[in-house]
GUZAKE-991387 format. One record per atom (N, C-alpha, C): residue number from 0; x, y, z. Coordinates in pm, 1 decimal. Layout:
! GUZAKE-991387
(node NUM, (X, Y, Z));
...
END
This chain:
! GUZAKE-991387
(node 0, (3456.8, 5413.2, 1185.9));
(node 0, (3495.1, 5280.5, 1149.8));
(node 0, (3430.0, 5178.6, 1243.2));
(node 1, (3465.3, 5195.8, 1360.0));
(node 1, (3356.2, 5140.3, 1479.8));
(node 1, (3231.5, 5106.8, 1426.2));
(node 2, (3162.3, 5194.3, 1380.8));
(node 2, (3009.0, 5217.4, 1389.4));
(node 2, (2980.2, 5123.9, 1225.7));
(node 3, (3102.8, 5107.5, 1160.2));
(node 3, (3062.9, 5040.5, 1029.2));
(node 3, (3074.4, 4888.3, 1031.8));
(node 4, (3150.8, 4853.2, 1128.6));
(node 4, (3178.4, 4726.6, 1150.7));
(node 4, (3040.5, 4658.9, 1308.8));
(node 5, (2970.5, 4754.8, 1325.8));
(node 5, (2877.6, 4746.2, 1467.3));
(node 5, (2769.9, 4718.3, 1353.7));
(node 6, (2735.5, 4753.6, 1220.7));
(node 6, (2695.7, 4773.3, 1121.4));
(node 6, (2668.2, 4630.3, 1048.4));
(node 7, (2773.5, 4640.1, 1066.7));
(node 7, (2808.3, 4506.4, 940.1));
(node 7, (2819.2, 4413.2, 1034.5));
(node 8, (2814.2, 4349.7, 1167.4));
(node 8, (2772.1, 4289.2, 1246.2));
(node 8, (2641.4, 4294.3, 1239.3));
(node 9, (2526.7, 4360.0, 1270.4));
(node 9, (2433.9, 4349.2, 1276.5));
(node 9, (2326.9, 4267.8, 1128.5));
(node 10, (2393.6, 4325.4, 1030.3));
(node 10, (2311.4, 4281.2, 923.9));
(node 10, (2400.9, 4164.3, 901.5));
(node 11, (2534.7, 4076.9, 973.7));
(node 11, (2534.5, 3920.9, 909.6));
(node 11, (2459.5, 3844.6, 1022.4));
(node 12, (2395.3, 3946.6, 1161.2));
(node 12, (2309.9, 3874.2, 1303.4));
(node 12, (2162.6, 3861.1, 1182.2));
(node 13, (2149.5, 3941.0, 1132.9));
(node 13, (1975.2, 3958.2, 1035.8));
(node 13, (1986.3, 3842.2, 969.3));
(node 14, (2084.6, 3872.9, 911.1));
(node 14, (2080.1, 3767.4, 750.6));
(node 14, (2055.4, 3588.4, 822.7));
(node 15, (2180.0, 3553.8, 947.2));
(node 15, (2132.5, 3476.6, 997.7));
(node 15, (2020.2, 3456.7, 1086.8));
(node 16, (1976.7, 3532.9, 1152.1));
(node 16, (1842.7, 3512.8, 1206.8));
(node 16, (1709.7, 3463.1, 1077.0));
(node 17, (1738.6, 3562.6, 959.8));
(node 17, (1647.9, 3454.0, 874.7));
(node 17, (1660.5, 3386.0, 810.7));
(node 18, (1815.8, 3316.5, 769.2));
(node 18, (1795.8, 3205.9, 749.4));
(node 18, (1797.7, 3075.9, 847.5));
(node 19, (1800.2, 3098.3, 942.6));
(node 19, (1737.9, 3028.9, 1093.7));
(node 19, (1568.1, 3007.2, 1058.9));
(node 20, (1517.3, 3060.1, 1035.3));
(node 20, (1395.7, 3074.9, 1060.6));
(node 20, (1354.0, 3018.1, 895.5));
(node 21, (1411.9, 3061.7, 745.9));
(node 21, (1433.1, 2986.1, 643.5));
(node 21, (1448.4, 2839.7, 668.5));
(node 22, (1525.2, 2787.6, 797.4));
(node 22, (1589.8, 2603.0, 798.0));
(node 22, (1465.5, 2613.0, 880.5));
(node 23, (1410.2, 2658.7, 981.6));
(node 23, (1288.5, 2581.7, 1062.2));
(node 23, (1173.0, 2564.0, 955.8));
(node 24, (1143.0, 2672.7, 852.4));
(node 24, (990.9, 2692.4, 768.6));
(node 24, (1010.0, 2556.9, 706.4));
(node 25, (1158.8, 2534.0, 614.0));
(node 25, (1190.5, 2458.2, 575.6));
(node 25, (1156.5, 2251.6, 609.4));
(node 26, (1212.5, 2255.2, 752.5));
(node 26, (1264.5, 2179.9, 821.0));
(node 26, (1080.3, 2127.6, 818.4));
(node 27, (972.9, 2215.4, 861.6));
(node 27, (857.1, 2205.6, 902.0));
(node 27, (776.4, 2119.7, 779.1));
(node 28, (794.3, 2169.3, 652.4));
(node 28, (759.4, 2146.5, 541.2));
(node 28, (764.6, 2002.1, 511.9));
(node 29, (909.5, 1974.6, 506.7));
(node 29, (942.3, 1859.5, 484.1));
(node 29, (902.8, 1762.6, 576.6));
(node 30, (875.3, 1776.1, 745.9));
(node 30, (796.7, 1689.2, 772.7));
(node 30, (648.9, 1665.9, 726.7));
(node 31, (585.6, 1762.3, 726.7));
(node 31, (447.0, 1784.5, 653.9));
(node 31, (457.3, 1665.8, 601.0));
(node 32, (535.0, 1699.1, 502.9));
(node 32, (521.0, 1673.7, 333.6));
(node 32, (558.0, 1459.0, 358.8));
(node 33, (644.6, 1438.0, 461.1));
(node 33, (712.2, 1333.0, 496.0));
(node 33, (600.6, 1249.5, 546.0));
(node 34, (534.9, 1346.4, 619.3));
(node 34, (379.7, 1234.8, 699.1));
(node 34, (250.3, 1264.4, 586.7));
(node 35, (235.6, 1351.2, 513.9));
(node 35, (164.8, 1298.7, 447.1));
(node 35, (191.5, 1211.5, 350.8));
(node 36, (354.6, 1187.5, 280.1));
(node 36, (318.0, 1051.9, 203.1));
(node 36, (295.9, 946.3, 309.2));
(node 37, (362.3, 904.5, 422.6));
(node 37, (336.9, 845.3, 454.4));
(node 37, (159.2, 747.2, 501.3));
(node 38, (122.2, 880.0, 520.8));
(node 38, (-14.2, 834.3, 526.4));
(node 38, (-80.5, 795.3, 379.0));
(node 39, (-31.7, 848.6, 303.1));
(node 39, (-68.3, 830.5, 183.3));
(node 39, (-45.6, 726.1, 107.8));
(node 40, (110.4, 660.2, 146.6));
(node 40, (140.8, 509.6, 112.1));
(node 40, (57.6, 387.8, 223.5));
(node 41, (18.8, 415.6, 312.6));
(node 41, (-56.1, 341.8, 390.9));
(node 41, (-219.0, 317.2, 319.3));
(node 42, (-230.5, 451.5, 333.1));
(node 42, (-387.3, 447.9, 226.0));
(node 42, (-429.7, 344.4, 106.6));
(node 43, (-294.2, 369.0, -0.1));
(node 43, (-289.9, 306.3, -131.4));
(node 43, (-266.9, 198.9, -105.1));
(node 44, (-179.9, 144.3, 7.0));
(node 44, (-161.5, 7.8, 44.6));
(node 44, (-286.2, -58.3, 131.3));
(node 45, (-376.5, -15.6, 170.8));
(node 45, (-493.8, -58.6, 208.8));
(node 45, (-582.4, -73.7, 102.7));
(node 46, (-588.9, 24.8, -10.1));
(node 46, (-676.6, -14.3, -112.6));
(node 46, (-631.0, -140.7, -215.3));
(node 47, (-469.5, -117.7, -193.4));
(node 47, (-445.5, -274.9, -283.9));
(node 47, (-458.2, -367.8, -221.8));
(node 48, (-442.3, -381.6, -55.8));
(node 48, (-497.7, -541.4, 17.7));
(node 48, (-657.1, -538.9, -15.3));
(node 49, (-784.0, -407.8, -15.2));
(node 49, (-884.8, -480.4, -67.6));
(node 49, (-930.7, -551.2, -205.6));
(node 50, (-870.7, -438.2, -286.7));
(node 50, (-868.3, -462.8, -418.3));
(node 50, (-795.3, -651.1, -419.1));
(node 51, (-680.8, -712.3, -379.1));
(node 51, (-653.5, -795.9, -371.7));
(node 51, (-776.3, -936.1, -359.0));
(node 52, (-810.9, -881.4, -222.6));
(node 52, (-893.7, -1002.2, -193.1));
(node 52, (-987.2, -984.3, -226.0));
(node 53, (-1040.6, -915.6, -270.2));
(node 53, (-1190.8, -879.4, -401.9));
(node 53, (-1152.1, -929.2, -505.9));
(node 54, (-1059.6, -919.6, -583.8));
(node 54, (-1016.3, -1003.8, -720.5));
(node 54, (-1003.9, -1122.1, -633.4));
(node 55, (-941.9, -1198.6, -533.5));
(node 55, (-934.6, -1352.5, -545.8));
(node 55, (-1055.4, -1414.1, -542.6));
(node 56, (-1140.1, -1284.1, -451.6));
(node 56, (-1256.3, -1385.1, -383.8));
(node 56, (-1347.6, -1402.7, -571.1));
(node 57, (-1367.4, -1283.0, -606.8));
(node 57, (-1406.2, -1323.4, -750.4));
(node 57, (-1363.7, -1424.6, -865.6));
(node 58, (-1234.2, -1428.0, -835.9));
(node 58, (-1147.6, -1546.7, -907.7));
(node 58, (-1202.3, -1698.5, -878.6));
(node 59, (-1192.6, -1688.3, -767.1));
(node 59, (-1242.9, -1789.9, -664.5));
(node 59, (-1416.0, -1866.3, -733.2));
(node 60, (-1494.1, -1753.9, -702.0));
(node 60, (-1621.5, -1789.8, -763.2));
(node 60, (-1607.1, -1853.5, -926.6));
(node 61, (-1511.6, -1778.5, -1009.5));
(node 61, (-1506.9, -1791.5, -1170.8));
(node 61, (-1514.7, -1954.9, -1158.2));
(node 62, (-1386.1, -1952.2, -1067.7));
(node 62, (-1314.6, -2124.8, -1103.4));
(node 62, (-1457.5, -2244.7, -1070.9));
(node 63, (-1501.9, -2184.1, -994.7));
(node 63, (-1599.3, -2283.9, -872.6));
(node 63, (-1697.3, -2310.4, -1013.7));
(node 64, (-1769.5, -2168.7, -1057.4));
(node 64, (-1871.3, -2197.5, -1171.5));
(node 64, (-1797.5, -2251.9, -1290.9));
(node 65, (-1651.4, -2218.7, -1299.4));
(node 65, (-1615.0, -2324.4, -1410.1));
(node 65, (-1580.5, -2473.0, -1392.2));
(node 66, (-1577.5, -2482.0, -1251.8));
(node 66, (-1556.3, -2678.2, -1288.2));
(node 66, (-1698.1, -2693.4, -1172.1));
(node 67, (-1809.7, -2663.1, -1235.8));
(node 67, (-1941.6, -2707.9, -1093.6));
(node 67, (-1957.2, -2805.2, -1157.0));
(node 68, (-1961.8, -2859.1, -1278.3));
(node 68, (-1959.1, -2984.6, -1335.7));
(node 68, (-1903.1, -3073.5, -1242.3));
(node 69, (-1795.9, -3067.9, -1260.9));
(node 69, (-1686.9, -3189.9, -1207.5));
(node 69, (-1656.4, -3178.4, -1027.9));
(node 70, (-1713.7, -3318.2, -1029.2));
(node 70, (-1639.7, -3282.4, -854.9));
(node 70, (-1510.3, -3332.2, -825.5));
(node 71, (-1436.8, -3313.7, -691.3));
(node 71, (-1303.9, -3302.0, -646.3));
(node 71, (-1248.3, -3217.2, -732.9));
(node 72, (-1251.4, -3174.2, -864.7));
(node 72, (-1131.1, -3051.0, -865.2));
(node 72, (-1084.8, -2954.3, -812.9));
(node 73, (-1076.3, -2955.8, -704.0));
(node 73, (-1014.0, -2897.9, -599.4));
(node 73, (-860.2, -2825.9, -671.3));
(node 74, (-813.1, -2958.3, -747.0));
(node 74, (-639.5, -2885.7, -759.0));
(node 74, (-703.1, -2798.2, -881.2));
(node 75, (-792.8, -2825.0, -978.4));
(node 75, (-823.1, -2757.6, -1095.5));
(node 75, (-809.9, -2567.6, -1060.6));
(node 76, (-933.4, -2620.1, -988.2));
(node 76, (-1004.3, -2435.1, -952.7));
(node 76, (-886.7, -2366.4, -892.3));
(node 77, (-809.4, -2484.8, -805.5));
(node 77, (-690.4, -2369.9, -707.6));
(node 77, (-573.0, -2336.3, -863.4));
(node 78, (-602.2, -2419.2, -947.6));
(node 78, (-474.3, -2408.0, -1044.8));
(node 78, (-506.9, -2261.0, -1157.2));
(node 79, (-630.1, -2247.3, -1173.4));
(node 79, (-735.0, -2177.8, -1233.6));
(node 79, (-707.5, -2033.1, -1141.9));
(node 80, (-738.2, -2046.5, -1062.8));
(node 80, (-698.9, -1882.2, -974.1));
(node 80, (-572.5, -1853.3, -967.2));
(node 81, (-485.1, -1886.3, -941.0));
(node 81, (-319.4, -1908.2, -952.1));
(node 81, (-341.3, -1820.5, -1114.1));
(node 82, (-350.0, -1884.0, -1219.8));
(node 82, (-293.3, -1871.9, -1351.0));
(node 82, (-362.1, -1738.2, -1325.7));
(node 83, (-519.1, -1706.0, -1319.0));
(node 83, (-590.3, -1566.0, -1345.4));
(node 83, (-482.3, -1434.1, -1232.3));
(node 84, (-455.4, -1530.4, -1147.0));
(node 84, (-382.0, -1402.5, -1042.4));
(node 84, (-248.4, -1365.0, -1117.7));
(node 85, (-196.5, -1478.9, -1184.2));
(node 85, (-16.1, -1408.9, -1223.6));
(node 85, (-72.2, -1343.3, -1338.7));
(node 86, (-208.8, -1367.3, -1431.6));
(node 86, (-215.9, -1270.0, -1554.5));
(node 86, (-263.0, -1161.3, -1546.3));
(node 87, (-278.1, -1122.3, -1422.9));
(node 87, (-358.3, -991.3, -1324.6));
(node 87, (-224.2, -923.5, -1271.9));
(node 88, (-117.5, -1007.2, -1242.1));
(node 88, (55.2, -928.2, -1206.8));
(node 88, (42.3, -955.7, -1088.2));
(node 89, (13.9, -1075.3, -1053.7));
(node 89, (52.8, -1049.7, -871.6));
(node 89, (121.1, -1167.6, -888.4));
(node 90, (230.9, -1197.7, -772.0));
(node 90, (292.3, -1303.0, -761.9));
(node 90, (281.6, -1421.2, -656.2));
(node 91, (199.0, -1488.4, -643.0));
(node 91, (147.3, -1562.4, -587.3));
(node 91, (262.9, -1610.2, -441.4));
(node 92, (232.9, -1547.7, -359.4));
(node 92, (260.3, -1667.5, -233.2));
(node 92, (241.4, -1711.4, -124.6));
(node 93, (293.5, -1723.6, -21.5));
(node 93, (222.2, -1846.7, 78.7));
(node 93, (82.4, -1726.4, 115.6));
(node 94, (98.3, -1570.4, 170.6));
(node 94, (-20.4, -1508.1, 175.0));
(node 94, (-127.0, -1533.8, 74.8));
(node 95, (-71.4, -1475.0, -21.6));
(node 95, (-212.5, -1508.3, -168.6));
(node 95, (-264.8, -1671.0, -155.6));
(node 96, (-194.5, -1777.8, -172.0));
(node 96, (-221.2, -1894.1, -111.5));
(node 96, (-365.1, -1899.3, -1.4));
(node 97, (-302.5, -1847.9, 115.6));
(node 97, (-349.6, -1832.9, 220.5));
(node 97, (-510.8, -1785.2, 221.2));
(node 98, (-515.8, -1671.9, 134.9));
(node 98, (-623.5, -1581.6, 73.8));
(node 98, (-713.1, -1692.8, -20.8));
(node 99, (-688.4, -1747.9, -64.1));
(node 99, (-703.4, -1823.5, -165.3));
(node 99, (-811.3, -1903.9, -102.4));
(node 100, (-748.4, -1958.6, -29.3));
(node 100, (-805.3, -2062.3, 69.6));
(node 100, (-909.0, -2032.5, 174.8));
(node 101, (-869.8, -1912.8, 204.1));
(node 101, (-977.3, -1862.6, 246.6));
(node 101, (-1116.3, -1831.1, 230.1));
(node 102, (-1094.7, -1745.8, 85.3));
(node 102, (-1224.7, -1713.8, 18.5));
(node 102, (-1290.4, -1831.7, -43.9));
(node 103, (-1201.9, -1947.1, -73.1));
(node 103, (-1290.5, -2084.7, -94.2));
(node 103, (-1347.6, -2105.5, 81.6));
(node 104, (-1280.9, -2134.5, 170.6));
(node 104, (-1363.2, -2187.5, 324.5));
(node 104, (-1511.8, -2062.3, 295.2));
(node 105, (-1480.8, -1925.0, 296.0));
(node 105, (-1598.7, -1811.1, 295.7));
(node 105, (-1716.5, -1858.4, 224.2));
(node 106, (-1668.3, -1878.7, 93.5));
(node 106, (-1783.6, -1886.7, -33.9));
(node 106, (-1869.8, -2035.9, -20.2));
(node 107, (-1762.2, -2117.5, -24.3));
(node 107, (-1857.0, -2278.7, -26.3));
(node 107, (-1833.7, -2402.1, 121.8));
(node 108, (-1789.9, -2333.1, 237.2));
(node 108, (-1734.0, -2450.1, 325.8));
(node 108, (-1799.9, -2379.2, 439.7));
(node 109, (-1827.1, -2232.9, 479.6));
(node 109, (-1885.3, -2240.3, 588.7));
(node 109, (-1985.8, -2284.8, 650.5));
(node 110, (-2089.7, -2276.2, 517.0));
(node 110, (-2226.6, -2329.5, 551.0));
(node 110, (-2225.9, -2461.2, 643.3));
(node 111, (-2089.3, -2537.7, 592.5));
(node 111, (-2134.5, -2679.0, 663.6));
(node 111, (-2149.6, -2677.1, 780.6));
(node 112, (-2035.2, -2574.2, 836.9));
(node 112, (-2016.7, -2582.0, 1002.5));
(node 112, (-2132.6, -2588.9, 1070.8));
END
């Protein structure tokens, strides 16, 4: 009886020893798995800030060749990129703004300096 219960001790020490070692394989995985999205949402979020300012800066140019006619429309072209950006799904604000303004100083204002 001794020897069945020395027994049956030993194989619930097994059973837990691997599932010990089941929660670490486990435990390991899920960080893996945790840092690679992470890197992976960083990635995709770097390709949508370029993708971003590649569509404005192009937006940017559209508006410029659509009012080169007319001068001062300034509010036109900025009103013109605005409308093309919300029909593209982005929601315009003080950053996109910001961007905005930018890629106009890039495209037609540095030269002056």
């Amino acid at each position: 009886m001794e020897s069945t219960v020395l027994q049956t001790v030993e194989q619930i020490g097994k059973i837990i020893s691997i599932l010990l070692s089941l929660v670490t394989i486990i435990w390991s995985l899920v960080s893996v798995v945790k840092n690679f999205v992470e890197k992976l949402k960083i990635a995709i979020n770097q390709q949508d800030w370029e993708t971003t300012i590649e569509l404005i800066d192009e937006f940017v140019k559209a508006a410029e060749q659509q009012f080169a006619a007319q001068d001062k429309a300034g509010a036109e072209k900025k009103a013109m990129v605005i409308d093309l950006l919300e029909k593209a799904g982005y929601e315009v604000t003080e950053i996109i703004n910001a961007l905005i303004e930018s890629a106009v100083y890039s495209n037609f204002n540095e030269e002056k300096q």
